[in-house]
Every structure is written in structure tokens, then in C-alpha cells.
C-alpha positions in Angstrom: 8.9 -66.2 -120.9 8.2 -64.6 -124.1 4.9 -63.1 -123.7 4.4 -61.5 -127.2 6.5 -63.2 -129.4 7.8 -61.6 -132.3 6.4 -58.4 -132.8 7.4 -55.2 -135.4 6.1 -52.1 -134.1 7.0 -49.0 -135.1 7.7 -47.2 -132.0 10.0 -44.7 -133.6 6.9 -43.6 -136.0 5.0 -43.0 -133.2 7.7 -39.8 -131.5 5.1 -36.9 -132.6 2.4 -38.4 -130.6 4.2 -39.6 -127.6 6.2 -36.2 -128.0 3.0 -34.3 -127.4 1.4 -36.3 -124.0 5.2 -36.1 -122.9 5.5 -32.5 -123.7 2.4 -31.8 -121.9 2.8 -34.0 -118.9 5.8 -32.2 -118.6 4.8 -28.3 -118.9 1.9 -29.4 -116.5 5.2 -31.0 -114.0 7.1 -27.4 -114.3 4.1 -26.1 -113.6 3.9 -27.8 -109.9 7.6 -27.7 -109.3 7.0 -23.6 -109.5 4.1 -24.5 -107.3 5.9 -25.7 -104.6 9.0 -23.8 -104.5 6.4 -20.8 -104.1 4.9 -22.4 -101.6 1.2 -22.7 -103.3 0.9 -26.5 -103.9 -0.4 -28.7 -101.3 2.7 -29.3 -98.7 2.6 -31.4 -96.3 4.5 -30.8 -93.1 7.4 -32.0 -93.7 8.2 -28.6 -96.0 5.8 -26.4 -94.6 6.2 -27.2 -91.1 3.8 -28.1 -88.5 2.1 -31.6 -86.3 1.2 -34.6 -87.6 -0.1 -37.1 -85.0 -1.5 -40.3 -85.6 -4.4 -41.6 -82.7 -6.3 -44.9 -81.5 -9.0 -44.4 -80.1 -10.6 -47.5 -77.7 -14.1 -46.9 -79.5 -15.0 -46.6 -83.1 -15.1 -42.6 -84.0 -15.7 -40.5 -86.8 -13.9 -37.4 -88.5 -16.8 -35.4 -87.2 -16.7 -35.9 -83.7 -12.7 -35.4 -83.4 -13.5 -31.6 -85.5 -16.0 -30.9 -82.9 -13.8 -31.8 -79.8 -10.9 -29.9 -81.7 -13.1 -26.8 -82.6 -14.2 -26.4 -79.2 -10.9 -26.2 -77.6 -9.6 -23.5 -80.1 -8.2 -25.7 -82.7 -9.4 -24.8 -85.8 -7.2 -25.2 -89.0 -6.5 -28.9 -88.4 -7.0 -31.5 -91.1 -8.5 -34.9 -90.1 -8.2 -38.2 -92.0 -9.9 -42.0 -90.6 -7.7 -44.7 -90.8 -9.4 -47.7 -92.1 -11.0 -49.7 -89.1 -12.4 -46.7 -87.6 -10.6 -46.4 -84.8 -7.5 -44.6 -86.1 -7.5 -40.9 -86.7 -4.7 -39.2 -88.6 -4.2 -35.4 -87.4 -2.3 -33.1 -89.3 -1.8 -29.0 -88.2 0.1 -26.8 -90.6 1.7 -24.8 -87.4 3.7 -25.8 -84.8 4.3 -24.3 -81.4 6.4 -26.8 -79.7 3.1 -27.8 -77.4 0.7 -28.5 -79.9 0.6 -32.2 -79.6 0.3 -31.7 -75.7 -2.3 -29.1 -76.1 -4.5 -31.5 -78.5 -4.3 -34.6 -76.3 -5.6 -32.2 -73.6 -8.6 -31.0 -75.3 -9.4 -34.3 -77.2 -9.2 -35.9 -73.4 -11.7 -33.3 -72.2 -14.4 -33.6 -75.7 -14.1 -37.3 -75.8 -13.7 -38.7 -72.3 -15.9 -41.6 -73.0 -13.5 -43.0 -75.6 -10.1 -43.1 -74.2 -7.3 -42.5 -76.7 -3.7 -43.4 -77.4 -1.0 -41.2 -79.7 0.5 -44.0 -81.5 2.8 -41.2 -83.6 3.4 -38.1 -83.2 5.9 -35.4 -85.1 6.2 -31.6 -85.0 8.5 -29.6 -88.2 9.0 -26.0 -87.3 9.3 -24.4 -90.7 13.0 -23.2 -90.8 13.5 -27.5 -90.6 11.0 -27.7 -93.5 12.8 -25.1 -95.6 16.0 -27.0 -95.3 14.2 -30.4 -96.8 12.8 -28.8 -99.4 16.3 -27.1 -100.0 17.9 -30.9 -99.8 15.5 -32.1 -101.5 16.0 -30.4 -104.4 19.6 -31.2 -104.2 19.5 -34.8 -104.2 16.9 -34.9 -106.9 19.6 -33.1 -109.5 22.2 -35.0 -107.9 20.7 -38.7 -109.1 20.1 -37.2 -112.4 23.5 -36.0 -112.3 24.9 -39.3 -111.7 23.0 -40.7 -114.2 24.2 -38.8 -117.4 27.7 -39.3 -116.0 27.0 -43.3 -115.5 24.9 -43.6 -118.9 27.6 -41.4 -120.8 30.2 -43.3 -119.1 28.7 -47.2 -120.7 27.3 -46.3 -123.5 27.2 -42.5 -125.1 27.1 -39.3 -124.3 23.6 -39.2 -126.6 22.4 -42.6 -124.6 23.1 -40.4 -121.6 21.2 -37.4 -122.6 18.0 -39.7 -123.6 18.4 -41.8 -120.2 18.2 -37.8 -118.5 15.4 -36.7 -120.6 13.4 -39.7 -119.7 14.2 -39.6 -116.1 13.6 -35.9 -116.0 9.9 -37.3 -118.2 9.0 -39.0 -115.8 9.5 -36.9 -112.4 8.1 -34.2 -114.2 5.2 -36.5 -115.0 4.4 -37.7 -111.3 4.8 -34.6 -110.0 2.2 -32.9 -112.9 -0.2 -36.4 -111.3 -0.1 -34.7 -107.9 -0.6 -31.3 -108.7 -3.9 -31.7 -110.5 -4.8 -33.9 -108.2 -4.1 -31.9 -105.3 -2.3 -34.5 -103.5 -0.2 -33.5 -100.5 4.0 -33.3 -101.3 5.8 -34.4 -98.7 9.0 -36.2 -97.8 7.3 -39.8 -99.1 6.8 -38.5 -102.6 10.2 -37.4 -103.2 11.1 -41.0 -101.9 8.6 -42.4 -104.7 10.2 -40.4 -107.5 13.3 -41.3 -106.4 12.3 -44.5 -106.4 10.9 -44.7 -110.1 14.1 -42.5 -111.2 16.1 -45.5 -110.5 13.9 -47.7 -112.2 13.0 -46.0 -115.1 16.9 -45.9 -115.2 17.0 -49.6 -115.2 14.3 -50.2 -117.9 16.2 -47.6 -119.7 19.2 -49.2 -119.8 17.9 -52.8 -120.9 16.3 -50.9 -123.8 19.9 -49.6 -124.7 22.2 -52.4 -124.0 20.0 -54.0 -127.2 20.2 -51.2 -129.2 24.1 -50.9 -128.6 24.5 -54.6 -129.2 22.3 -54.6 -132.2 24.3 -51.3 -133.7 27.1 -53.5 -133.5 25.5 -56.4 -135.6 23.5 -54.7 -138.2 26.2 -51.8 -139.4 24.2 -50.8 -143.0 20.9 -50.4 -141.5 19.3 -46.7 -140.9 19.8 -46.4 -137.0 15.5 -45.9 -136.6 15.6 -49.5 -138.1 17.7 -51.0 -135.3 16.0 -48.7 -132.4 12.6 -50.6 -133.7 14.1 -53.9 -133.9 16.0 -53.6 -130.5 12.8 -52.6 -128.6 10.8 -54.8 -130.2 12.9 -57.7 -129.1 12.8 -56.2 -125.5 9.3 -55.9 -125.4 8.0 -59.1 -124.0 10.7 -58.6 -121.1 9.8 -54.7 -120.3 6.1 -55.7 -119.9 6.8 -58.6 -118.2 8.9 -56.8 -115.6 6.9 -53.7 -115.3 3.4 -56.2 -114.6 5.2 -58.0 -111.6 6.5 -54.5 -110.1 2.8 -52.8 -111.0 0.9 -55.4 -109.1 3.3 -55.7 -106.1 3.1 -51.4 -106.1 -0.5 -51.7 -106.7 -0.9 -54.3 -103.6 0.5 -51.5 -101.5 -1.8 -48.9 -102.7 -4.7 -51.2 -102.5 -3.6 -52.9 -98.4 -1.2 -51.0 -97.3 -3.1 -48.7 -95.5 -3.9 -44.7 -95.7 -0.3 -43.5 -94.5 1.8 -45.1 -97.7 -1.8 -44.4 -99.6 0.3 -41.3 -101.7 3.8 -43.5 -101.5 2.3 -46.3 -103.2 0.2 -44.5 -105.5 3.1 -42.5 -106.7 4.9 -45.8 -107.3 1.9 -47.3 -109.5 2.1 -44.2 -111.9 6.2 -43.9 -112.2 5.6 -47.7 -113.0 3.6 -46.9 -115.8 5.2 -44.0 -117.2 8.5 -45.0 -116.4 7.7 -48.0 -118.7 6.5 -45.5 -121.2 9.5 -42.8 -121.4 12.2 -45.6 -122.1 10.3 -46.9 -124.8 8.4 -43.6 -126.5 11.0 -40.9 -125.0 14.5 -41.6 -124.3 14.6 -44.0 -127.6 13.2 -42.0 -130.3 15.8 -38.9 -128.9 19.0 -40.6 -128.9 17.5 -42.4 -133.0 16.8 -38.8 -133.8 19.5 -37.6 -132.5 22.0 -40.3 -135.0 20.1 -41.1 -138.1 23.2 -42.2 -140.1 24.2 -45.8 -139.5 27.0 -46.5 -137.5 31.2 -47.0 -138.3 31.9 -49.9 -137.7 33.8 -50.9 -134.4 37.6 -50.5 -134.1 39.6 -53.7 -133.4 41.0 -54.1 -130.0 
């Protein structure tokens, strides 16, 4: 399906802009990676430690009445969220004893007996098992960028490689910058959605450069900004067709698939979006500036 036909956009011309929203995006990223390896940005419990419990109560409830119950029995610093329906109440506690579940079943048992409950979910994180995610973490996120220089490097270039980094590097920077201004809450489900998007900015990435490569090998004379227009430009239809299909079926998550993948999906919808963005407006116009002079032709087998 060739959506746009044929187009001749300068994409290449257009590096100062995109270099500037990428460079931002990205300070703005560094900015909340400081955040939470300090400790300051919004972490959930899966790095900070503590009890997340998810409840159904027989009887529609409110936010409200559970705080009230809570307050009462000596639980404070507890933050509440209603599942849609109005029945479900998601309970989250930054500190963990080892009995806080128990102790909040007990009190909520006591300041709602007319509306019986049930713990559908329920997960404690003391904070030396937190530390070691966020540790992990950390690891497997240069890991996959690791392997993707060496894969990149390996099929194409050393340059494509770099570019395919940058870009990946673009757009983890650029979810996580989403999230910190936002003050959305990092936990173990984000660093699945960036890991997520890595991979499939990779992908995009690499359709983008397979036509330039090919293309390079066609058109030997021709300034190498030339052929990086011409390739994308002959990708294009095909990159927004794909990114569409996989924005709608991320965005039909966000939109049904309920409060608890809420974050999850909405991480997806952005990497969707800028992942399609970086392999067209970052990791292109780096490996074009990077070779300006056209390329020797091939060597016989």
C-alpha cells in the first residue's frame, strides 16, 4: 500500500530543527535519569520499596472512604487510586514492614464492615530488593544498546551503528524526559516500555538504512545527503503505515486496557511516536553528516 506516493522531502535540511527538540528532549531525559538514580523522581515500589495491593470491594466505594478507614487505623502516607468500575481500589505504601498488607486488611475490615472486600493482588519490595532493580535495571538498558552498535556495526557500518545508538539512546532519553515532567511514577513497567520501543525504534531504524545502503550502492556520483533524502523518502509511505497500525493497537491499550498498564501503554504510544521520529530526523541526518562525500564504489566478490 503506498500511502503517499512519491514524495521529495528534504528531511536532511530539516537536522537544525529536529537537532534542537532532540537536544532538548534529551537534556530534559538526563535530567530525570539524575532524578531517579538520586532517588527524587517519582518511584514506584518496585525501586523504592514498599506494598502495592490491589482490592474489590462487594459495593461501589470511593477514594475517600478507603483514606478515612486507612487514616483512622494509623495509616497515613498511603496513596489510593479507583479502578474504573468503582469497585476496585489500587493501594500503594512507600514502606514495607513485612505485615503491612495484613495490618491494612485488618483496619479496612474494621472502617468498612458494611462492604466486604477481597485482595485480588497483593506485593511487598523491601528497599535493599528495590536497589538491586534499579541496579539491573540500569544494566540491561546499556546492555541492549550495547548489542545494538555491535549488531548495526556488524550489517551495515560502524557510522550506521553509531546513528542506530544515538537514536535509540533519543528516544529513551525522550520517554523518560515524558515522565519526569509529568510526574508519572517509574517503575518496573516503564523500563519494560522503553525496552520495548528500543527494539522498535531499532527496527524502523534499520528499514530506513537497508535503503540507504542499497541506494549507496546504485547511485555512486550522487552527494550522500542526496541518497539519505531519496532513501527515506521512498520508505516513507511504509514507516507511517507501520507506525499507524502499532499507534492504534498501543493507543487501544492506553484507552481499554485498564488503570494498571495506564503508564505501560502510555509509554508505548509516545516511544511509537518518537521512535518514528529519531530514525527519520536523528539517526539519518548523523550517519549523512557524518559521510558527505559519495561513496567508492563496491569491490568485486
Amino acid at each position: 500500500m503506498e500511502l503517499l506516493g512519491k514524495t521529495n522531502i528534504d528531511f536532511i535540511g530539516m537536522r537544525k530543527i529536529s537537532f534542537i527538540i532532540s537536544g532538548i528532549l534529551s537534556i530534559i531525559g538526563i535530567l530525570g535519569i539524575i532524578a531517579i538514580g538520586r532517588g527524587t523522581a517519582n518511584m514506584g515500589i518496585d525501586f523504592s520499596g514498599g506494598t502495592a495491593m490491589q482490592i474489590r470491594f462487594a459495593q461501589p466505594i470511593t477514594t475517600q472512604v478507603v483514606r478515612d478507614a486507612l487514616s483512622k487505623g494509623g495509616v497515613k502516607e498511603v496513596e489510593l487510586q479507583e479502578i474504573t468500575g468503582g469497585k476496585q481500589i489500587l493501594l500503594k505504601m512507600h514502606k514495607a514492614s513485612g505485615k503491612t498488607a495484613d495490618n491494612v486488611q485488618e483496619i479496612l475490615k474494621q472502617g468498612v464492615a458494611g462492604n466486604p472486600f477481597t485482595v485480588e493482588s497483593s506485593t511487598e519490595i523491601g528497599p535493599s530488593i528495590g536497589e538491586k532493580l534499579k541496579k539491573d535495571t540500569l544494566i540491561a538498558v546499556a546492555l541492549s544498546l550495547l548489542g545494538i552498535i555491535i549488531y548495526i556495526a556488524w550489517r551495515f557500518d560502524f557510522k550506521f551503528g553509531v546513528g542506530a545508538v544515538v537514536a535509540t539512546m533519543h528516544d529513551v532519553l525522550a520517554i523518560i524526559a515524558v515522565f519526569y515532567v509529568m510526574h508519572k511514577e517509574v517503575n518496573i513497567l516503564l523500563i519494560t516500555a522503553v525496552l520495548t520501543i528500543a527494539g522498535y525504534s531499532l527496527t524502523d531504524t534499520v528499514v530506513v538504512f537497508d535503503r540507504i545502503r542499497e541506494n549507496m550502492h546504485k547511485s555512486l556520483k550522487d552527494p550522500m545527503i542526496t541518497i539519505f533524502n531519496r532513501s527515506i523518502n521512498e520508505v516513507l509511505s511504509r514507516t507511517i503505515i507501520t507506525s499507524v497500525t502499532t499507534f492504534l493497537a498501543a493507543s487501544s491499550l492506553l484507552f481499554f486496557g485498564g488503570e494498571v498498564i495506564h503508564d505501560f501503554a502510555f509509554a508505548l504510544v509516545v516511544g511509537v511516536v518518537v521512535a518514528t521520529y529519531s530514525s527519520v530526523f536523528v539517526a539519518s541526518p548523523i550517519v549523512a553528516i557524518w559521510e558527505k562525500s559519495p561513496v567508492e564504489a563496491p569491490k568485486a566478490a
